[in-house]
N, C-alpha and C positions, 0 to 999 in steps of 0.2 A: 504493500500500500504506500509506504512512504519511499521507494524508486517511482512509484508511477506518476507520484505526485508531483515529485524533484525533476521528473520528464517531463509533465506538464507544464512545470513551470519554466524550464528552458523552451522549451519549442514557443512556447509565449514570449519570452525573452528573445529569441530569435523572429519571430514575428513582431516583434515591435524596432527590433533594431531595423528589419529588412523593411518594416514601412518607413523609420526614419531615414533610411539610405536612400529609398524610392524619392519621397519628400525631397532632400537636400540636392539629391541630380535633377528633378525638376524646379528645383527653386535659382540653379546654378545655370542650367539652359533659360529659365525665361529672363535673368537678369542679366544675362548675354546676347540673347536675342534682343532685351530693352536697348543694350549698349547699342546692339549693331542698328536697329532702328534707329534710335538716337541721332546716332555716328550720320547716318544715311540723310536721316531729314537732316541736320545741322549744315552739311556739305551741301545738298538741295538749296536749302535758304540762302544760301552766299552766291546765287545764281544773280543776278540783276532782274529788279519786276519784269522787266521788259522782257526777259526771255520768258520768268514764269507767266506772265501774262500770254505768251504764245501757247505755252502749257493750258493756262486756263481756255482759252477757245478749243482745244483739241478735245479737253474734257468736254465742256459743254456741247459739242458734237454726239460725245458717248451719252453722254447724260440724257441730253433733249431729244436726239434724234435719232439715238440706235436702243437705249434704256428704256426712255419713256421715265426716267426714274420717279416714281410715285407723281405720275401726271396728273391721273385721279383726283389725289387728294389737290392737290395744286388748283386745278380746274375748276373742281367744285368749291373750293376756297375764294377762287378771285372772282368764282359768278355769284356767289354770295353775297360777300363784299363790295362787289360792283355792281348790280344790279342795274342801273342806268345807262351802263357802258355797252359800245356794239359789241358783237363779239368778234371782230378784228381788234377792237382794243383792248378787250379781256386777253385772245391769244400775245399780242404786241408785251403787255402786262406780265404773261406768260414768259415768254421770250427773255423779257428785260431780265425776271425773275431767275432766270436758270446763266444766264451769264454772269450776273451779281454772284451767285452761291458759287460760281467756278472759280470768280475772282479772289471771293472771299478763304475760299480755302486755300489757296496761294497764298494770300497775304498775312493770313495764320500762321505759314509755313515759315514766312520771311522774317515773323518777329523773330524767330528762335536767332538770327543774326544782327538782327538791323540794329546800329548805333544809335544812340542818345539824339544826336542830331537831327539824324536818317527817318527817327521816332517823331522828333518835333516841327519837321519840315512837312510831313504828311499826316500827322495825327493834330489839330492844332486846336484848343480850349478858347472858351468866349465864357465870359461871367465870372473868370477863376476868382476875382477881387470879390464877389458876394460871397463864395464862400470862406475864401481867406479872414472874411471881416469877421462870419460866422464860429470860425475856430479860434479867432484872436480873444473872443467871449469867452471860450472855453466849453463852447454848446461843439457838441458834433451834427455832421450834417448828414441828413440819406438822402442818397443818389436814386429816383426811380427811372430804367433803362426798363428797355423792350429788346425781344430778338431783332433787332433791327438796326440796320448800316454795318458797321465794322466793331460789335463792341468788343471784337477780343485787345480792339488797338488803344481803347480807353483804360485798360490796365496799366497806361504810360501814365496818369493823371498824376503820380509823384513827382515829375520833371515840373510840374506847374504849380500844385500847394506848397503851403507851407507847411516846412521842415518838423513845424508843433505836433503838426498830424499825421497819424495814420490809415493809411490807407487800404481797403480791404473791400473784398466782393462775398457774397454768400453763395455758396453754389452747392450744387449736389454732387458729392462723387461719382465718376464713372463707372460701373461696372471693373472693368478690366484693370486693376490696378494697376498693370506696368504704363496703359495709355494715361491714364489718369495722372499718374508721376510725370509723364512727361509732358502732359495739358499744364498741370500742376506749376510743373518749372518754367513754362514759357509767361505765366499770369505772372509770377513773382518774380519774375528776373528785373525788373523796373521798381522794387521796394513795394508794392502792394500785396497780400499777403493771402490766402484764398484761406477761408473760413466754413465749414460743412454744415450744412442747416441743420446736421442734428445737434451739434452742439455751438451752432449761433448765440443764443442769450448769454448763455455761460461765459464765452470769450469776450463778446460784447460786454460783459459785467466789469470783465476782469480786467479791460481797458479803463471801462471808465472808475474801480478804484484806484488803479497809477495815475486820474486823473491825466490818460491821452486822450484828446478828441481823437473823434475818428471818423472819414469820409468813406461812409460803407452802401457801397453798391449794390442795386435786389436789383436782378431781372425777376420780372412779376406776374411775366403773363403766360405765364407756365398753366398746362391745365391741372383743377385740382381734384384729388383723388374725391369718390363719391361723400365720403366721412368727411370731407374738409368743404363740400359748399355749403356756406353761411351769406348769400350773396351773388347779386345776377346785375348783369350789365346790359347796356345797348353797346355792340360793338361790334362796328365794322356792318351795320343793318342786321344783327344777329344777336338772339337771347342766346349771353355769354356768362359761365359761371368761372368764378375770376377765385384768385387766393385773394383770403382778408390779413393773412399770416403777419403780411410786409406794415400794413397799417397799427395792428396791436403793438406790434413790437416800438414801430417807430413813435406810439403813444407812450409808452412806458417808458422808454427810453430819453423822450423829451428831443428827440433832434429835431432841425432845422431838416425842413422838405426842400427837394429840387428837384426837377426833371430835366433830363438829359435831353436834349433836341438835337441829333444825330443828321449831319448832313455831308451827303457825297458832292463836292466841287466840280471833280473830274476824276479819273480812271485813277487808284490812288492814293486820292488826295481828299480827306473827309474833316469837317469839324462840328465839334459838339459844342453846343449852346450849355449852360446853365440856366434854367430860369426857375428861382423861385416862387415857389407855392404856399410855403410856411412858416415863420420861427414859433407856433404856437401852435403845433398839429394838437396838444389835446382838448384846443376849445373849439373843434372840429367835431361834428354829428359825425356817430358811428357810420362807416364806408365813405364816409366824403370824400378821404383821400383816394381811397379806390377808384373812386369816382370822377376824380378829377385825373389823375395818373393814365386811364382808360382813354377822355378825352382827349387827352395833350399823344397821348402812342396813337389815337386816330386822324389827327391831324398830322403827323409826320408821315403817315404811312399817305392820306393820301396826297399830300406833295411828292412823294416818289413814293408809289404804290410798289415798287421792284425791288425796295430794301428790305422787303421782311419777309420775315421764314414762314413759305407758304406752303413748303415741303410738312410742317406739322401740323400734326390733327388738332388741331385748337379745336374746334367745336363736336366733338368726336360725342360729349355727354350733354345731352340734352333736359330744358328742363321736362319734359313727358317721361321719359327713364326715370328722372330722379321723382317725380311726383309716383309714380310705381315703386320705388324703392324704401322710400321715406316712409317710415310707420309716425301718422301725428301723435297715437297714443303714448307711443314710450321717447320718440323723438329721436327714435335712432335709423340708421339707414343699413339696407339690406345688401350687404357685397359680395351673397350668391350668385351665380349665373341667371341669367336672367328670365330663362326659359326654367328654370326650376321655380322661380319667384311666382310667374304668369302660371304654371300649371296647380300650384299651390292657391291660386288664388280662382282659378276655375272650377277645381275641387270644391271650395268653401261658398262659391255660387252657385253651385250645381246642387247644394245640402240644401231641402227642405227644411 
């Protein structure tokens, strides 16, 4: 009994060593292949726009014209949103749309190299003095940004505040965490700091006890999962449910409001406005900000209706789904498949 046992427990010892060896060979090929990635994009990016820019029309060739890549959604997104427009200018819309997303991932590519300079000759700020005035108070400011223009190039905004503040974006980690390290490092290579919405507040807090402001960026027009709408918009001519997430927080927290007003010059060359909204968001009715943040992302989109990401399902949850999901009684929402929700409730109509 007691060799069978001493055998059981080596071959377990042996099995646990053999899954750590497995573990550690694949932990040593993916951070090898991060390198060689890495390595690969970084030599890419030292190319001149101008040639990646010939890069980018060869994609959007593949993309628009031999892919189709999520047309669909596309499609049905800009006839929604445009409603008025012919449909030569909906496809034109289209078009403009899928050569921005070519360009744009180019120019993603390029931050991993581009110089200080090279940043602030094509990335260039308008308003910085409102918020600079805002940190010199000692109030931190939020930044509300849309999928829309080039906002991976506004991670340079350290080159233009002041030195008092920090600078930082909320974002959701990516899946894949070798890409994610290296999204990761091309955000922060410019002193701004990237922040994970699951522990936002927390770091947020722990700024402002060192007493640093901080100019913290929310892309906000993310869709939100069925548990999280609290809130419906007009947007874009479409019943839109929006996160309130970015509003609570920036109440509790007391910053100064601004919205980003994102604009493409030329092929490029983009600059973002500042305009203030708030130094006093909490004597603002529940969702005003929402509300107002919505308005100012529909007015940029439509002055150039081709900066924003049309490739995603924004309106994918509708309010008729969620009035199905929603129990008024307990107030909670239902995140079963939907077809087991509707059968369940055919049942219960069917009962005498």
């Amino acid at each position: 009994m007691k060799i069978a046992n001493e055998t059981t427990k080596r071959n377990k010892n042996l099995e646990e060593r053999g899954e750590m060896r497995i573990f550690v060979i694949k932990y040593l090929c993916m951070n090898l292949l991060y390198r060689l990635g890495f390595g690969i994009s970084y030599l890419l990016s030292m190319l001149p726009l101008r040639v990646l820019y010939v890069a980018s029309d060869i994609i959007y060739l593949i993309l628009y014209r031999l892919m189709h890549y999520r047309y669909e959604v596309v499609h049905r997104n800009v006839m929604a949103s445009f409603p008025h427009s012919s449909a030569a200018e909906q496809e034109a819309m289209i078009r403009g749309f899928y050569h921005w997303l070519c360009d744009y991932f180019v120019e993603t590519l390029k931050m991993m190299s581009m110089s200080k300079r090279q940043m602030q000759r094509r990335m260039q700020f308008i308003g910085t003095e409102e918020v600079n005035k805002v940190i010199a108070k000692g109030q931190s400011a939020a930044i509300y940004l849309g999928h829309y223009g080039q906002w991976e190039w506004i991670t340079s905004l350290p080159f233009w505040v002041s030195n008092e503040a920090q600078c930082a974006q909320i974002y959701h980690p990516l899946e894949n965490k070798w890409f994610d390290k290296m999204v990761k490092h091309m955000r922060e290579k410019r002193g701004a700091v990237c922040i994970s919405m699951s522990e936002s507040l927390r770091k947020v807090v722990e700024y402002r006890q060192k007493n640093i402001p901080l100019v913290l960026g929310y892309i906000s027009d993310q869709v939100p999962f069925w548990n999280n709408i609290h809130h419906w918009v007009d947007f874009m001519h479409q019943d839109t449910p929006v996160l309130t997430g970015t509003e609570r927080m920036i109440k509790r927290l007391g910053q100064a409001v601004f919205y980003a007003d994102v604009r493409r010059e030329r092929r490029g060359y983009y600059t973002c406005e500042f305009k203030l909204i708030t130094t006093t968001p909490q004597t603002w009715a529940d969702f005003q900000l929402t509300d107002r943040y919505f308005e100012c992302l529909q007015a940029s989109i439509e002055h150039d209706p081709n900066l924003y990401l049309w490739s995603h399902n924004r309106w994918k949850r509708t309010r008729e789904e969620f009035n199905l999901r929603y129990d008024a009684q307990t107030g909670r929402v239902d995140l079963r498949d939907l077809e087991t929700i509707m059968s369940e409730k055919r049942e219960k109509e069917s009962k005498p």
